[in-house]
mmCIF file as Biopython writes it, N, C-alpha, C and O atoms, coordinates in Angstrom:
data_model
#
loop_
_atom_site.group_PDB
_atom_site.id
_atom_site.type_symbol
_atom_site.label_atom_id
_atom_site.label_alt_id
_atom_site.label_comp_id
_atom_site.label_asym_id
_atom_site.label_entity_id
_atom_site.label_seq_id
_atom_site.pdbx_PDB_ins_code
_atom_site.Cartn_x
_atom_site.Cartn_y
_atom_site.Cartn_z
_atom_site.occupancy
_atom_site.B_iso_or_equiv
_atom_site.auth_seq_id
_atom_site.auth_asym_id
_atom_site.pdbx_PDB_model_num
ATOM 1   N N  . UNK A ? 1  ? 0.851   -1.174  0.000  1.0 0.0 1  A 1 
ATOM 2   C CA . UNK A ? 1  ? 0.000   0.000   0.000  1.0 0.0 1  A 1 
ATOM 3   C C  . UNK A ? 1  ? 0.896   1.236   0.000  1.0 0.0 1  A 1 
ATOM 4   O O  . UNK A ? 1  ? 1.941   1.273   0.650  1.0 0.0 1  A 1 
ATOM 5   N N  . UNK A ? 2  ? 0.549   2.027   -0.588 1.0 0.0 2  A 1 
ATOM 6   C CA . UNK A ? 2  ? 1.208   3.405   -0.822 1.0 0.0 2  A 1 
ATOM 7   C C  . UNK A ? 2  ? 0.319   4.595   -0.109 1.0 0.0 2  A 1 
ATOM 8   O O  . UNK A ? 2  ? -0.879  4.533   -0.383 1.0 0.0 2  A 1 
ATOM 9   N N  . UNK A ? 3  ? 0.642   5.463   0.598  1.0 0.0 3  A 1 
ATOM 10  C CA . UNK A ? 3  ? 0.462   6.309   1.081  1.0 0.0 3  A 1 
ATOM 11  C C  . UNK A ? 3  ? 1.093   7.667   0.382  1.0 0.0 3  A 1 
ATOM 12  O O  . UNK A ? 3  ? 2.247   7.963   0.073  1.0 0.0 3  A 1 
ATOM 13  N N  . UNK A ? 4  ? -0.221  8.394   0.262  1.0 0.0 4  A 1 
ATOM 14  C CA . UNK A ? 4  ? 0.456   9.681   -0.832 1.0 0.0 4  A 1 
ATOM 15  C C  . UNK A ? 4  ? 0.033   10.903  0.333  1.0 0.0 4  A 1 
ATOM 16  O O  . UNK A ? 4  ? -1.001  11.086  0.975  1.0 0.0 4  A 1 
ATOM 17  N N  . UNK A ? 5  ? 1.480   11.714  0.273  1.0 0.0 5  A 1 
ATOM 18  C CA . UNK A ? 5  ? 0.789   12.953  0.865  1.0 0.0 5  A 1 
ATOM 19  C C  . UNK A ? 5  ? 0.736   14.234  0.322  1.0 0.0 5  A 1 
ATOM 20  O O  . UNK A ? 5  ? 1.263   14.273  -0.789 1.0 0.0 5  A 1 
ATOM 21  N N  . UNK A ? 6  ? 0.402   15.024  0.611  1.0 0.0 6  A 1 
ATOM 22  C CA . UNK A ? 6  ? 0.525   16.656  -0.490 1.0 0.0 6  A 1 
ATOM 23  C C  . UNK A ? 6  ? -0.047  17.596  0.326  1.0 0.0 6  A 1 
ATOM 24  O O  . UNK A ? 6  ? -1.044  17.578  1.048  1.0 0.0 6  A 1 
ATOM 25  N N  . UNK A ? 7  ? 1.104   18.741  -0.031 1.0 0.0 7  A 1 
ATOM 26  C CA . UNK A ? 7  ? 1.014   19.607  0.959  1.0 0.0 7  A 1 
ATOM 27  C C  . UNK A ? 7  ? 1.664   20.969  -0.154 1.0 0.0 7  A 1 
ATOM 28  O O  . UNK A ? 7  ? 2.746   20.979  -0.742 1.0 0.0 7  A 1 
ATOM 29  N N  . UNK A ? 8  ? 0.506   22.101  -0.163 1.0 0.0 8  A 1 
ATOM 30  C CA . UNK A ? 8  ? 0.701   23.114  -0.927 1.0 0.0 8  A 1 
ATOM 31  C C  . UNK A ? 8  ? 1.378   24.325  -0.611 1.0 0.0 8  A 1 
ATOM 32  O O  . UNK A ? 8  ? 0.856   25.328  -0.123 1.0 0.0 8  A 1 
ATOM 33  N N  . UNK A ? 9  ? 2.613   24.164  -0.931 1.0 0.0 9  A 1 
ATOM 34  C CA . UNK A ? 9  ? 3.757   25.425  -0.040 1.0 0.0 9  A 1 
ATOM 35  C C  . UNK A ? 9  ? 3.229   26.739  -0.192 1.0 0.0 9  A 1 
ATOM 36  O O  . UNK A ? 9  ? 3.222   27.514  0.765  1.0 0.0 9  A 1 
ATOM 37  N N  . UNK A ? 10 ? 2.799   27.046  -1.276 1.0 0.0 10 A 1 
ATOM 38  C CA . UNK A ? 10 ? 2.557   28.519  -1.471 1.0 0.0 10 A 1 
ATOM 39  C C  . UNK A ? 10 ? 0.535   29.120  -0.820 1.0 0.0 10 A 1 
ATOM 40  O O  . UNK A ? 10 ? 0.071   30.259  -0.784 1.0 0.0 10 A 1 
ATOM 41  N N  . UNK A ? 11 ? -0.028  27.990  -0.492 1.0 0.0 11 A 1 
ATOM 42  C CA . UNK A ? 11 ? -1.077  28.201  0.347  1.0 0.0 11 A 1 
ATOM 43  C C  . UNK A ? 11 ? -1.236  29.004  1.403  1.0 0.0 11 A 1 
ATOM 44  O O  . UNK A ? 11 ? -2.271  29.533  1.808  1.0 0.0 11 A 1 
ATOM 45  N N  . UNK A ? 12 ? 0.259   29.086  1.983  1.0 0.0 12 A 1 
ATOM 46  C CA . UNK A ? 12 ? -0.290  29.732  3.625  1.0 0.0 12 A 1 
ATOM 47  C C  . UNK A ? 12 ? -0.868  29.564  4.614  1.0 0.0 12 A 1 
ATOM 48  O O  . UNK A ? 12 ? -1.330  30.245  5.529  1.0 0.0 12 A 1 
ATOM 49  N N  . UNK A ? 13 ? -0.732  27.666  4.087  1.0 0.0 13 A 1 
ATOM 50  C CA . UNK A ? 13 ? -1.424  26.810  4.891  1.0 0.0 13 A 1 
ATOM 51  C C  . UNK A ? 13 ? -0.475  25.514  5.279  1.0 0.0 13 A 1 
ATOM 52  O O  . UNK A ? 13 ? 0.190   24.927  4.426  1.0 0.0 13 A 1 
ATOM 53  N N  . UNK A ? 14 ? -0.502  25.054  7.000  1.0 0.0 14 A 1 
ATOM 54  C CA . UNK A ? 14 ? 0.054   23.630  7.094  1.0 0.0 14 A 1 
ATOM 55  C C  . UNK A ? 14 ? -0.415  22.423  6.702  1.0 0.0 14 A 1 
ATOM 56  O O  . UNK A ? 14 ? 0.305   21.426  6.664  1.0 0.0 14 A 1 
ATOM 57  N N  . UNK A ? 15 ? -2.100  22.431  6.271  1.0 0.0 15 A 1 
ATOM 58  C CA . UNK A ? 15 ? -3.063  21.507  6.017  1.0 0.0 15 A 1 
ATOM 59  C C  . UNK A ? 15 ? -2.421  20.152  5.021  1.0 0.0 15 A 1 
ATOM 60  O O  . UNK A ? 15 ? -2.319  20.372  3.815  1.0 0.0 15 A 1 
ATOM 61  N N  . UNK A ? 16 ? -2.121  19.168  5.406  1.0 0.0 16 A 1 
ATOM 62  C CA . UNK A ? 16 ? -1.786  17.497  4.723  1.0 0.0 16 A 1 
ATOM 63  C C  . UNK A ? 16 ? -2.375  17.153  4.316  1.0 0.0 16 A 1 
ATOM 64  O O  . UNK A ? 16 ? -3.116  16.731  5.204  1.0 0.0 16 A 1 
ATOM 65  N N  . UNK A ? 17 ? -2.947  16.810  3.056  1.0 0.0 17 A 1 
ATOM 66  C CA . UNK A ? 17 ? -4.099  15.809  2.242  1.0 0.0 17 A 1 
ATOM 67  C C  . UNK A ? 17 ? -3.343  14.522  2.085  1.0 0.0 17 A 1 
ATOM 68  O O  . UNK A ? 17 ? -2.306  14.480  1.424  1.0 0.0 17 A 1 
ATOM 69  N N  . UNK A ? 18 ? -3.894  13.381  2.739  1.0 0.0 18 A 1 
ATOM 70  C CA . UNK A ? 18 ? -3.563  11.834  2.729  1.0 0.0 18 A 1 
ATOM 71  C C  . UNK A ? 18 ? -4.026  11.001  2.158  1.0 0.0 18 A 1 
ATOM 72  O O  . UNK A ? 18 ? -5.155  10.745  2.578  1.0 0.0 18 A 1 
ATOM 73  N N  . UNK A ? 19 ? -3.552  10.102  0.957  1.0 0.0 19 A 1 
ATOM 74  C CA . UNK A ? 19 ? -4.507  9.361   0.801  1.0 0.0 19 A 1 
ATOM 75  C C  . UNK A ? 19 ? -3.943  7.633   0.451  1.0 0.0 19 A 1 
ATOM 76  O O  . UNK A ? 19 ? -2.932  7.578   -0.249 1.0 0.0 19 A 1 
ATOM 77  N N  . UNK A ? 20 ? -4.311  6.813   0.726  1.0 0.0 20 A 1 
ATOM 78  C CA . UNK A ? 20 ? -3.706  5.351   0.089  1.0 0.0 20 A 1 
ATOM 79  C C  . UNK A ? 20 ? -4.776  4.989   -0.885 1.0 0.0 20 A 1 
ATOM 80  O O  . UNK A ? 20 ? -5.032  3.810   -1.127 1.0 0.0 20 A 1 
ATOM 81  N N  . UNK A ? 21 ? -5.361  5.915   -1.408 1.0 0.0 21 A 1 
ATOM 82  C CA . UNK A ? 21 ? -6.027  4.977   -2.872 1.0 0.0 21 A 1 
ATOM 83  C C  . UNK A ? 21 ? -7.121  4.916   -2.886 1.0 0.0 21 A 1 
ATOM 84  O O  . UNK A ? 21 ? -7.786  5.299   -3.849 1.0 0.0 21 A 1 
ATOM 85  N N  . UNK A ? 22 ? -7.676  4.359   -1.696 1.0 0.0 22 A 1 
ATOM 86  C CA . UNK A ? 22 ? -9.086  4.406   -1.033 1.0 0.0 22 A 1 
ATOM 87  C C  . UNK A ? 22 ? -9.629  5.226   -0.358 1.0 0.0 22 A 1 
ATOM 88  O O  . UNK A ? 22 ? -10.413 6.002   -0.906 1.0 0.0 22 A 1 
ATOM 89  N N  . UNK A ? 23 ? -9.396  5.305   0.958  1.0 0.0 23 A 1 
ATOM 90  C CA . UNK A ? 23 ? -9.432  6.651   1.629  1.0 0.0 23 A 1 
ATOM 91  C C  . UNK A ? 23 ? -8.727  7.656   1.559  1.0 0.0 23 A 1 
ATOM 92  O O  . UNK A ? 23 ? -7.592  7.534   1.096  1.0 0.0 23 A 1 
ATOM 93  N N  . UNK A ? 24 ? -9.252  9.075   2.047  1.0 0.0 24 A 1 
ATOM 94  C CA . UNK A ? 24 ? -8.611  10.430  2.146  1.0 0.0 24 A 1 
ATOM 95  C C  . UNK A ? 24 ? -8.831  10.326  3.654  1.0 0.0 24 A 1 
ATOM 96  O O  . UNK A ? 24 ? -9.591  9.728   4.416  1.0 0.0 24 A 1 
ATOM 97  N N  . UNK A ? 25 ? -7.848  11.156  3.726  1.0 0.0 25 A 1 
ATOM 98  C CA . UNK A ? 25 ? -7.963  12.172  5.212  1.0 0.0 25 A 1 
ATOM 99  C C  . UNK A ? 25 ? -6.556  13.068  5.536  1.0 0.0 25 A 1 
ATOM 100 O O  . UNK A ? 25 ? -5.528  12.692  4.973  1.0 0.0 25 A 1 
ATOM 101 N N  . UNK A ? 26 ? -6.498  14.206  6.403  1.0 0.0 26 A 1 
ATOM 102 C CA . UNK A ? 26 ? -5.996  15.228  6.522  1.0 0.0 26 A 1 
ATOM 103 C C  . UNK A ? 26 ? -5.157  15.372  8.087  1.0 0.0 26 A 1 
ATOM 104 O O  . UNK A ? 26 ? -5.434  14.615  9.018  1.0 0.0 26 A 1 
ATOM 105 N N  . UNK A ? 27 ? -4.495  16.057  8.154  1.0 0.0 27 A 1 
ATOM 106 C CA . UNK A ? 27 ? -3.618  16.284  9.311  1.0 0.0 27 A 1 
ATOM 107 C C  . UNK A ? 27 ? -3.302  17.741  9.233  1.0 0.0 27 A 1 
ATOM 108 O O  . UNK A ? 27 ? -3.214  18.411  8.204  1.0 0.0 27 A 1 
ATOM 109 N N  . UNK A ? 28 ? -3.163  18.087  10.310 1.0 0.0 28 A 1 
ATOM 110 C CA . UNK A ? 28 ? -2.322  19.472  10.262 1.0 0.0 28 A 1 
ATOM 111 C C  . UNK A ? 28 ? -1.833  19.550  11.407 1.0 0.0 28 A 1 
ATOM 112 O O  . UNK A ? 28 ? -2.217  18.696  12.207 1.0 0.0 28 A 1 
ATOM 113 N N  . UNK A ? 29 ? -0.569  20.855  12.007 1.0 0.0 29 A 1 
ATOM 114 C CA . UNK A ? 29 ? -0.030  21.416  12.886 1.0 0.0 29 A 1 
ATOM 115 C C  . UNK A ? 29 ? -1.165  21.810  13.897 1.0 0.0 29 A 1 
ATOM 116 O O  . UNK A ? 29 ? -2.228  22.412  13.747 1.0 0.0 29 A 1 
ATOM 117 N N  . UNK A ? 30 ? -0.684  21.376  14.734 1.0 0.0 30 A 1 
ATOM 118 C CA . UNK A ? 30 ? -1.189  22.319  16.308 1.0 0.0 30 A 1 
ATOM 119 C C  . UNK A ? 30 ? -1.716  23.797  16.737 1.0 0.0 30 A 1 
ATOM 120 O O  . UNK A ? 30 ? -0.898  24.415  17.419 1.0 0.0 30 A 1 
ATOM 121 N N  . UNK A ? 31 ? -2.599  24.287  16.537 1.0 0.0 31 A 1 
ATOM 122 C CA . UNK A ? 31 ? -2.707  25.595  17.009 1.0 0.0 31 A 1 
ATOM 123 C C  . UNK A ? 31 ? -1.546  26.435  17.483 1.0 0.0 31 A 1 
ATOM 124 O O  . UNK A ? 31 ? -0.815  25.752  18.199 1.0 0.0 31 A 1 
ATOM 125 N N  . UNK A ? 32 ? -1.212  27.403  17.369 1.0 0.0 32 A 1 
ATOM 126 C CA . UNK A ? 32 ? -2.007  28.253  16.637 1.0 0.0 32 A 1 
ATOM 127 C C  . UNK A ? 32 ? -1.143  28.393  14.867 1.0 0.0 32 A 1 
ATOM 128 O O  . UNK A ? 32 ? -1.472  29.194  13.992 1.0 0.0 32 A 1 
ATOM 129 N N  . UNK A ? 33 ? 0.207   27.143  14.758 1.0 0.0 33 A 1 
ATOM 130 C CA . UNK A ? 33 ? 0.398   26.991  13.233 1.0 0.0 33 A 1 
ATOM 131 C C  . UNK A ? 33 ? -1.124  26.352  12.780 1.0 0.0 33 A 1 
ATOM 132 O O  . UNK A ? 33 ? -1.993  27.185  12.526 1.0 0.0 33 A 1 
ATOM 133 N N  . UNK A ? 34 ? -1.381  25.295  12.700 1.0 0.0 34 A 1 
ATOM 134 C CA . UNK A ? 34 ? -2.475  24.985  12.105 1.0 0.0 34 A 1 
ATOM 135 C C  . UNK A ? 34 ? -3.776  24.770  12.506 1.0 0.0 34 A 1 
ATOM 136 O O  . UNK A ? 34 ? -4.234  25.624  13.265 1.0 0.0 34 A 1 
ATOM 137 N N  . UNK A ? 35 ? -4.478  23.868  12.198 1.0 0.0 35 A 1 
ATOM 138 C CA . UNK A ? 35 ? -6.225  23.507  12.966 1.0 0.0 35 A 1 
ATOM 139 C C  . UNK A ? 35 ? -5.913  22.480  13.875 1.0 0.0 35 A 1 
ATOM 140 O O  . UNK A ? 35 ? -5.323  21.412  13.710 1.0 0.0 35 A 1 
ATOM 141 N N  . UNK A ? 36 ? -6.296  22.875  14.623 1.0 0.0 36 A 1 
ATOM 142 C CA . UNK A ? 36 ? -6.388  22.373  16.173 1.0 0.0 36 A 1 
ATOM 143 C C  . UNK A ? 36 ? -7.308  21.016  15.806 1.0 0.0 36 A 1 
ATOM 144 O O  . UNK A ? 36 ? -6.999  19.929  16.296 1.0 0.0 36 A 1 
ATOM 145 N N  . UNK A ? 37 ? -8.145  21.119  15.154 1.0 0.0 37 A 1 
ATOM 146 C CA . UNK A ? 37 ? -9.729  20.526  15.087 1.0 0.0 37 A 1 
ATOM 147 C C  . UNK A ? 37 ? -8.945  19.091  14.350 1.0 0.0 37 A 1 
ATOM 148 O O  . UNK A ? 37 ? -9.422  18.060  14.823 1.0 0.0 37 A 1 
ATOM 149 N N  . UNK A ? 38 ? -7.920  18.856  13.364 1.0 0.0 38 A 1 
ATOM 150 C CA . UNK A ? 38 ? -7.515  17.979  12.628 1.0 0.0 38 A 1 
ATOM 151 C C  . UNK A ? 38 ? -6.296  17.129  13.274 1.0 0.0 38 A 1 
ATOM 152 O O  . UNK A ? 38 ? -5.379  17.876  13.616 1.0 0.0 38 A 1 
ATOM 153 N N  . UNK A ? 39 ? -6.083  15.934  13.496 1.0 0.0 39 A 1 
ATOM 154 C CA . UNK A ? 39 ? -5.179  15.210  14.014 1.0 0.0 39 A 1 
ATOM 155 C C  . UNK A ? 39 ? -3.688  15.809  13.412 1.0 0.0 39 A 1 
ATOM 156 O O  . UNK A ? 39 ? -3.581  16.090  12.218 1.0 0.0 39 A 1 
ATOM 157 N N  . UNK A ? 40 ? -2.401  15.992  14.501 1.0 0.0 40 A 1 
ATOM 158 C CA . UNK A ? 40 ? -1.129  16.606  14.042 1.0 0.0 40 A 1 
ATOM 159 C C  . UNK A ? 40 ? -0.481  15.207  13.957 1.0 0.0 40 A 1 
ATOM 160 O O  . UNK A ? 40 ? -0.925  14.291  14.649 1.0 0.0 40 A 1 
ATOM 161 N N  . UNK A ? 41 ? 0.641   15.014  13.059 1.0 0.0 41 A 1 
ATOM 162 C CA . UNK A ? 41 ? 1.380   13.769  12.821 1.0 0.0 41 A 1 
ATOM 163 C C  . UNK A ? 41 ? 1.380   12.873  14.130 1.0 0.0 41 A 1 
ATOM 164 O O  . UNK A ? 41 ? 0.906   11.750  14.303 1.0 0.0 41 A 1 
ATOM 165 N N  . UNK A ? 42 ? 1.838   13.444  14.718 1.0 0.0 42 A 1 
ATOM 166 C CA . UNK A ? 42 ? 1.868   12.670  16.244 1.0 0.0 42 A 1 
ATOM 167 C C  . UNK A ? 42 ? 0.990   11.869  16.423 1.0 0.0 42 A 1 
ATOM 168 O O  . UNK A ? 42 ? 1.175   10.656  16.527 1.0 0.0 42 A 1 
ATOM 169 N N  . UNK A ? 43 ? -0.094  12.445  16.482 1.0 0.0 43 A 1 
ATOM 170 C CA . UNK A ? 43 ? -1.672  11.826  16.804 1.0 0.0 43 A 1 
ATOM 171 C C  . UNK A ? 43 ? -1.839  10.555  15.868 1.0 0.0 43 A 1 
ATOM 172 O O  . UNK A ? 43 ? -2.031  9.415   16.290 1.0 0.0 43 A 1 
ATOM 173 N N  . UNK A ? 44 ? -1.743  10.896  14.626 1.0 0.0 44 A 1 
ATOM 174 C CA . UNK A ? 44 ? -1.993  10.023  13.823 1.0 0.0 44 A 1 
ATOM 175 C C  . UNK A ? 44 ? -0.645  8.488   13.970 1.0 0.0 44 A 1 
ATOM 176 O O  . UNK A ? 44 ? -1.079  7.353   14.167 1.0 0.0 44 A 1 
ATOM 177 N N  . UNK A ? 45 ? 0.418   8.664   13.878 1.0 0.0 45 A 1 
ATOM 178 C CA . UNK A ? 45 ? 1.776   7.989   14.309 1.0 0.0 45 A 1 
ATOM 179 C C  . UNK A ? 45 ? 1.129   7.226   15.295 1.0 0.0 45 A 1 
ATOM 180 O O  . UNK A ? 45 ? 0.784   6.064   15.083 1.0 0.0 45 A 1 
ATOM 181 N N  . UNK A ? 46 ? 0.988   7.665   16.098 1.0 0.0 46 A 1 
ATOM 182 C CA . UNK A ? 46 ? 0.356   7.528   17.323 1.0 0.0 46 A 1 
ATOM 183 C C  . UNK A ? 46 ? -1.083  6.496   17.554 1.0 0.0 46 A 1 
ATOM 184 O O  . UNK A ? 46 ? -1.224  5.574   18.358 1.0 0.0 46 A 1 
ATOM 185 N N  . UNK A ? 47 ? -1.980  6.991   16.614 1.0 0.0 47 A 1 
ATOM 186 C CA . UNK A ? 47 ? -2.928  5.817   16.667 1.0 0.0 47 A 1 
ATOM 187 C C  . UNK A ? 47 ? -2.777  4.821   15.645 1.0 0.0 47 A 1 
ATOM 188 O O  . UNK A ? 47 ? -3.245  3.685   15.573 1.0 0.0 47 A 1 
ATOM 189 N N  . UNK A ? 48 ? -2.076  5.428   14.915 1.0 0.0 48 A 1 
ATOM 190 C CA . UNK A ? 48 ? -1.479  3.960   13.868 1.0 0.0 48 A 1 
ATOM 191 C C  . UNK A ? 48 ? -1.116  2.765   14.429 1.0 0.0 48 A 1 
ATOM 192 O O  . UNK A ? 48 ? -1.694  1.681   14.352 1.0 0.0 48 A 1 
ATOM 193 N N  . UNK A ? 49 ? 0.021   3.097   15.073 1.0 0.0 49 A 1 
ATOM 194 C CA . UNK A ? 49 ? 0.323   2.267   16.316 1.0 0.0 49 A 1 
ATOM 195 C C  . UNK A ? 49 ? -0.589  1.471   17.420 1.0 0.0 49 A 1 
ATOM 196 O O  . UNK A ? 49 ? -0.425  0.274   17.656 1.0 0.0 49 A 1 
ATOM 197 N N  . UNK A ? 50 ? -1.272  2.040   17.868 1.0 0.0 50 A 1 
ATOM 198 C CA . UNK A ? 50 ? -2.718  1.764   19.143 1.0 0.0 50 A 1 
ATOM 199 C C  . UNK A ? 50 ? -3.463  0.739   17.899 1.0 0.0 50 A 1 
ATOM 200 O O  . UNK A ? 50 ? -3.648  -0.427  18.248 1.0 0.0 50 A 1 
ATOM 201 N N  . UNK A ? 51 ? -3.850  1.088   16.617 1.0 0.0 51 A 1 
ATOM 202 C CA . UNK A ? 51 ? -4.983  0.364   16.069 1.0 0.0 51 A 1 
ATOM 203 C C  . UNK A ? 51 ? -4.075  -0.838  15.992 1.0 0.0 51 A 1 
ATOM 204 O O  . UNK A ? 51 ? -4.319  -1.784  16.741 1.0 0.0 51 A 1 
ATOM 205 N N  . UNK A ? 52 ? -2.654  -0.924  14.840 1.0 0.0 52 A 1 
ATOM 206 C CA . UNK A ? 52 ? -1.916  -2.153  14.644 1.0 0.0 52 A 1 
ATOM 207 C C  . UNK A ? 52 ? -1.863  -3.050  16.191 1.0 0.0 52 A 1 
ATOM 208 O O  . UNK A ? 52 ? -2.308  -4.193  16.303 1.0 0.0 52 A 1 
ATOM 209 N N  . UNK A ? 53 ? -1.240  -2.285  17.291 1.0 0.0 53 A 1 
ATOM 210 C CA . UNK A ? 53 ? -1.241  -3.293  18.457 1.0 0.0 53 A 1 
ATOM 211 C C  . UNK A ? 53 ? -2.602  -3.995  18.457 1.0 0.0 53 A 1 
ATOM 212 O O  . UNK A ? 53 ? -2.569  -5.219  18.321 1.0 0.0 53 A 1 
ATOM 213 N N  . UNK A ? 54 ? -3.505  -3.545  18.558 1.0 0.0 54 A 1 
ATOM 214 C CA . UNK A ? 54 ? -5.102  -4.020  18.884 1.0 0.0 54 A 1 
ATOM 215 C C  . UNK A ? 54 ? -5.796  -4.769  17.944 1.0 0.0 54 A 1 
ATOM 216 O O  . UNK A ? 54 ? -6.705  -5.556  18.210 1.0 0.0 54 A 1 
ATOM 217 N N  . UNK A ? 55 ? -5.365  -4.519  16.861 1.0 0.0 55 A 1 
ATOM 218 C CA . UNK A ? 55 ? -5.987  -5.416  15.579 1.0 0.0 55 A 1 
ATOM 219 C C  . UNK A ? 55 ? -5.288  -6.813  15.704 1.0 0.0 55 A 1 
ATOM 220 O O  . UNK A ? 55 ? -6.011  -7.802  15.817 1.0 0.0 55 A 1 
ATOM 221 N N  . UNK A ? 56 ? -3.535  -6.997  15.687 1.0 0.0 56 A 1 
ATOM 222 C CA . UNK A ? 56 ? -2.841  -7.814  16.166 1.0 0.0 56 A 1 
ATOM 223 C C  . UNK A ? 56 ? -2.986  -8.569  17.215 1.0 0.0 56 A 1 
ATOM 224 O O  . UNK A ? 56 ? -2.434  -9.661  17.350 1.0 0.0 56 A 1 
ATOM 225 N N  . UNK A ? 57 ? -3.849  -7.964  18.151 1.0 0.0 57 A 1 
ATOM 226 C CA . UNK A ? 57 ? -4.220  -9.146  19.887 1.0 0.0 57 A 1 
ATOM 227 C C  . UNK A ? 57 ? -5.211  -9.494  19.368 1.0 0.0 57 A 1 
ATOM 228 O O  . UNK A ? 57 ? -5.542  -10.464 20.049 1.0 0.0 57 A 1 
ATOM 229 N N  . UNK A ? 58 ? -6.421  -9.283  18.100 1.0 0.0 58 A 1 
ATOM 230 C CA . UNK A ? 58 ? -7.444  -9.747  18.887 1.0 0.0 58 A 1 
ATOM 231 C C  . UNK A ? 58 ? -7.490  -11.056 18.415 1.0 0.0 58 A 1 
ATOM 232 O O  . UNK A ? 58 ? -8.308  -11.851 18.878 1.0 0.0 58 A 1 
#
């Protein structure tokens, strides 16, 4: 699976568009660089991890 990301320098924006093919979804920086409201890499890293452990036990 390939994971594509894109991110528009001249926007004026931190906003990440993600996608592997199937789904989309978005990330951005932390308040007050970006939207608070959207998961920051971390988060996402982060539950990537939590889902793989948990999918793997059950």
């Amino acid at each position: 699976m390939t994971i594509e990301a894109t991110w528009l320098a001249n926007s004026g924006s931190s906003l990440c568009d993600l996608s592997n093919g199937t789904a989309h979804w978005k990330a951005d920086l932390d308040a007050p660089a970006g939207d608070a409201t959207l998961p920051n890499p971390h988060d996402l890293l982060d539950s990537a991890l939590a889902a793989c452990t948990t999918l793997t036990l059950q």
